[in-house]
PAPAPA-873295 format. One record per residue (C-alpha): residue number from 1; x, y, z. Coordinates in Angstrom, 1 decimal, m for minus. Example, Ala and Ser with C-alpha at 12.3 -4.5 7.8 and 13.67 -1.06 7.14 Angstrom:
<sites>
(1, (12.3, m4.5, 7.8)) (2, (13.7, m1.1, 7.1)) 
</sites>
This chain:
<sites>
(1, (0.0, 0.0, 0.0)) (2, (1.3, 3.4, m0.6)) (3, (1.5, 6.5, 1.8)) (4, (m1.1, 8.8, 1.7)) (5, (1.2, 12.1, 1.1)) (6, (m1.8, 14.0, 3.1)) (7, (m0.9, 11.8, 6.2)) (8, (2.9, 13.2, 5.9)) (9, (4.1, 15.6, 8.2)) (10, (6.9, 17.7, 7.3)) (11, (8.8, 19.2, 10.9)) (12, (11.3, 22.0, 10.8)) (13, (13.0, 23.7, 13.3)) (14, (15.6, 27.1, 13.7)) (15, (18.3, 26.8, 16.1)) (16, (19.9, 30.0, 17.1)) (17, (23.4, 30.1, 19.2)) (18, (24.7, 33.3, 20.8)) (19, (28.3, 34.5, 21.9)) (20, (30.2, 36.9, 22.5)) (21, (32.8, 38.2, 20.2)) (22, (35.9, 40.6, 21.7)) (23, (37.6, 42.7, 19.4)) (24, (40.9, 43.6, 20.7)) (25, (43.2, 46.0, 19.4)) (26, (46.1, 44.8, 17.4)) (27, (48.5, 46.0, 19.8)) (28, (46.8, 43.9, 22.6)) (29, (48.4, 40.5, 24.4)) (30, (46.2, 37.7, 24.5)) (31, (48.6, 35.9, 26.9)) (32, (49.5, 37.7, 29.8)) (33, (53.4, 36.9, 30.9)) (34, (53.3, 36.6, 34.7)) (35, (56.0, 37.6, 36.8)) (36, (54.5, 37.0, 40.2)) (37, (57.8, 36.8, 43.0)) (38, (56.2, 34.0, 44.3)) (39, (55.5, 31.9, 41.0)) (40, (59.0, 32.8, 40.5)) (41, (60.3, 31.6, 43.4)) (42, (58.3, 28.6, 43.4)) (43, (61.2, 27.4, 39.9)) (44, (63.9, 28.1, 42.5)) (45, (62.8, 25.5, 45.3)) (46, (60.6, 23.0, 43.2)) (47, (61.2, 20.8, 40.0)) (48, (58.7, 22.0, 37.8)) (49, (60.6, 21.9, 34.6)) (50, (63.2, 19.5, 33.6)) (51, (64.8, 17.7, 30.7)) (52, (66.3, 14.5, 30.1)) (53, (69.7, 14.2, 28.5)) (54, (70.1, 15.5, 24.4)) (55, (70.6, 12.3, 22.9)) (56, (72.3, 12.8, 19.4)) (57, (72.1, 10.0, 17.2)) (58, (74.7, 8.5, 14.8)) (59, (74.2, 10.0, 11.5)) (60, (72.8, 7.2, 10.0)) (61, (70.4, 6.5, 12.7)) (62, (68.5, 9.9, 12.8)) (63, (64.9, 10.2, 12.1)) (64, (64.1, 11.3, 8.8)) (65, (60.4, 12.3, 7.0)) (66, (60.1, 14.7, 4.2)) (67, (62.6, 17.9, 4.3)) (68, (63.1, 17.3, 8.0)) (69, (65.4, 15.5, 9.9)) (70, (66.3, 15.0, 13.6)) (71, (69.6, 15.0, 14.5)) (72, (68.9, 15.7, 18.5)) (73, (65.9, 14.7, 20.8)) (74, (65.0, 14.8, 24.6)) (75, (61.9, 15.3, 27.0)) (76, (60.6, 18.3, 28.4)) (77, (59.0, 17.2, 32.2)) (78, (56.4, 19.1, 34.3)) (79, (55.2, 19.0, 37.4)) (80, (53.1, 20.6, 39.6)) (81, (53.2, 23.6, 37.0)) (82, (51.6, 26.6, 38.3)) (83, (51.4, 28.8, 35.4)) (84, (51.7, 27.8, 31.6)) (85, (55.2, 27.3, 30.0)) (86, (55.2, 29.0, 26.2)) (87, (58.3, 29.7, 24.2)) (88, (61.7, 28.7, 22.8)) (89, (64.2, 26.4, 24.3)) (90, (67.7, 27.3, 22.9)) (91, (70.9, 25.5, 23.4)) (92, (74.0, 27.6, 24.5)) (93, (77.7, 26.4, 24.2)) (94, (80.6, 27.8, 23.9)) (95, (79.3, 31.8, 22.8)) (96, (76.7, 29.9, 20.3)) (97, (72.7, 30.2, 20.8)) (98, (71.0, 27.6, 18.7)) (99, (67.3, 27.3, 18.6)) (100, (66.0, 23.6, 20.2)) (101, (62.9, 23.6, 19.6)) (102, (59.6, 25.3, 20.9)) (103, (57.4, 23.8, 24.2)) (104, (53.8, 24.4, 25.0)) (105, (52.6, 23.3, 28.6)) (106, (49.5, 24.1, 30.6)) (107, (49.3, 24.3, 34.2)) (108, (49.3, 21.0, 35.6)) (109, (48.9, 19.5, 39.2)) (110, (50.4, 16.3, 38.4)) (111, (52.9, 15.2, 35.8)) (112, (53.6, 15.7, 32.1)) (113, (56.1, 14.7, 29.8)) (114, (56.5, 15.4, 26.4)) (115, (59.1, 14.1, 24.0)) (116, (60.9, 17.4, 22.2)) (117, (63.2, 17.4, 18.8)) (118, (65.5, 19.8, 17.3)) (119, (63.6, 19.6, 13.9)) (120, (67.0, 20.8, 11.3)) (121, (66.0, 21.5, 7.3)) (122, (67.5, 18.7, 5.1)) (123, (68.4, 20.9, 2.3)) (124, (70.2, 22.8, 4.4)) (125, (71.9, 19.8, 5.9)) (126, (73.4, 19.7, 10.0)) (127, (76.0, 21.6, 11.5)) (128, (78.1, 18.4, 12.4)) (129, (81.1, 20.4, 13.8)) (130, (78.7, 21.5, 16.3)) (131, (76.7, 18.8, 17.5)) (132, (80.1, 16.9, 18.1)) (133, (81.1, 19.9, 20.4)) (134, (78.4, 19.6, 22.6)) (135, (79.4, 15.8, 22.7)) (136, (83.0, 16.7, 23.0)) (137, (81.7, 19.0, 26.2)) (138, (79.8, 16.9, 27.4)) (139, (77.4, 19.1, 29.1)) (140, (75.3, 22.3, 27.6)) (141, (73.2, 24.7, 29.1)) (142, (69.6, 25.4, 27.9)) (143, (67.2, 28.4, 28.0)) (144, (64.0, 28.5, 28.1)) (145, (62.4, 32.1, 26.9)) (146, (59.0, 32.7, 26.9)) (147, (56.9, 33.3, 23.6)) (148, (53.2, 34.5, 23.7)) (149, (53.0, 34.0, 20.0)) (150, (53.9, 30.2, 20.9)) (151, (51.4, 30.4, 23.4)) (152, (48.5, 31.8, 21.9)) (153, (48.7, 28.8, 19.7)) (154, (47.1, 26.7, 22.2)) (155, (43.1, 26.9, 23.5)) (156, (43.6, 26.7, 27.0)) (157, (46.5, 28.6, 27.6)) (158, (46.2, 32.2, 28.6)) (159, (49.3, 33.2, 31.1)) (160, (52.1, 32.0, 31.0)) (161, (55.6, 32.7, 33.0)) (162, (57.6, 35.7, 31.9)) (163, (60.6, 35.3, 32.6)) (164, (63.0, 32.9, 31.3)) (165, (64.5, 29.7, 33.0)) (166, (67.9, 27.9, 32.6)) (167, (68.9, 24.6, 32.5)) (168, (72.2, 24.5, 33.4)) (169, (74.3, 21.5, 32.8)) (170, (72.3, 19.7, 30.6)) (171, (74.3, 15.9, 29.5)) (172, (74.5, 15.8, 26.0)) (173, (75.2, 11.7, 24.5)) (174, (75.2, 9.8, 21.5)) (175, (73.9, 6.6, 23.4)) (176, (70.4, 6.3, 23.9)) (177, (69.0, 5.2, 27.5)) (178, (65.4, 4.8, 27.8)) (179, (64.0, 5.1, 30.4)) (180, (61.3, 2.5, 32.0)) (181, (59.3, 5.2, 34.1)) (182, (58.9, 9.4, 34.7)) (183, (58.1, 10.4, 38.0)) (184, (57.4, 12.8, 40.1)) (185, (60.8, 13.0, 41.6)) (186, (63.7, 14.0, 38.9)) (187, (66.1, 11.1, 37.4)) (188, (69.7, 11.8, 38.6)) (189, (70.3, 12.1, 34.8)) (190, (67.3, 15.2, 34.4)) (191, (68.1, 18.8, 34.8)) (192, (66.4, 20.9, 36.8)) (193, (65.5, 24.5, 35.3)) (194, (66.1, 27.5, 37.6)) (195, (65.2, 31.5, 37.0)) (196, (68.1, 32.6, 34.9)) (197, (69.0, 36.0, 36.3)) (198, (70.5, 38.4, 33.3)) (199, (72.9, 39.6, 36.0)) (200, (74.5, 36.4, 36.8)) (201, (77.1, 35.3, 34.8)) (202, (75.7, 32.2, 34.5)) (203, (78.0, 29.3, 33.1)) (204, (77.1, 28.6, 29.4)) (205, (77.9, 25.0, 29.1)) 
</sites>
């Protein structure tokens, strides 16, 4: 039997959402860079940033896709984080500053860890001379520097610390030691990061 189309009922509905839109002027700072004494202070007794050793690969081990290749690697540990961490981490050794890579962490009560590459052009090809330094040193020191462009990247990230953070004494390897667990409490390997005063001459690895 066929349907009468008089018995069909057509429904239709309008659904309406409302928000609120901010304009902001150009010149305004979505992120706000907090430099709170005590948040500050809080990086000079606790360990709420740390990385692991740089492990450098052999040449003909490193990770490769596309125009990138990765010819350094670590991890980037939080803890108890009471205000976001946006920006740049740069290695320094030896009067050079090269750029790590970039790191993008929310508050956090607990623990995070996040595993961070120094991403180098393959057309340009890597500076061998100095990644063997920094093995030849055995030790570097990096900086953290904050970034709100890094920052505003992310959805739930609206302050983060202004100031930046050194870790000092980082080890730098070509053999890879995994390790079976992150915790709370820092490997005797992991580097703590500490508020880098400009005033301090502060050893550069």
């Amino acid at each position: 039997m066929e349907a009468d189309p008089s018995n069909t009922v057509l429904a239709s509905w309008t659904q309406t959402e409302r928000g609120q839109v901010r304009v902001l002027p150009a010149e305004a700072d979505i992120v706000r860079l907090n430099t709170d004494p005590e948040i500050i202070d809080s990086f000079r007794t606790n360990p709420q940033a740390r990385l692991a050793p740089i492990y450098i690969p052999p040449a003909d081990e490193r990770t490769a896709y596309g125009d990138v290749i990765i010819p350094a690697e670590s991890e980037f540990i939080t803890s108890q984080l009471p205000v976001g961490l946006s920006g740049d981490l740069y290695v320094i050794h030896d009067g050079r500053e090269t750029r790590f890579c970039g790191v993008n962490s929310a508050p956090i009560q607990g623990l995070s860890a996040i595993s961070i590459a120094w991403r180098a052009d393959a057309h340009e090809g890597v500076d061998e001379a100095l990644l063997q330094s920094w093995l030849d040193a055995g030790t570097v020191t990096v900086e953290y520097r904050p970034s709100q462009q890094i920052a505003e990247k992310s959805h739930d990230i609206r302050e983060i610390l202004g100031i930046s953070l050194r870790f000092t004494g980082v080890p730098v390897t070509d053999t890879k030691t995994p390790r079976t667990a992150i915790g709370m409490d820092p490997a005797d390997t992991d580097t703590i990061a500490r508020p880098h005063n400009d005033a301090d001459d502060a050893t550069d690895g």
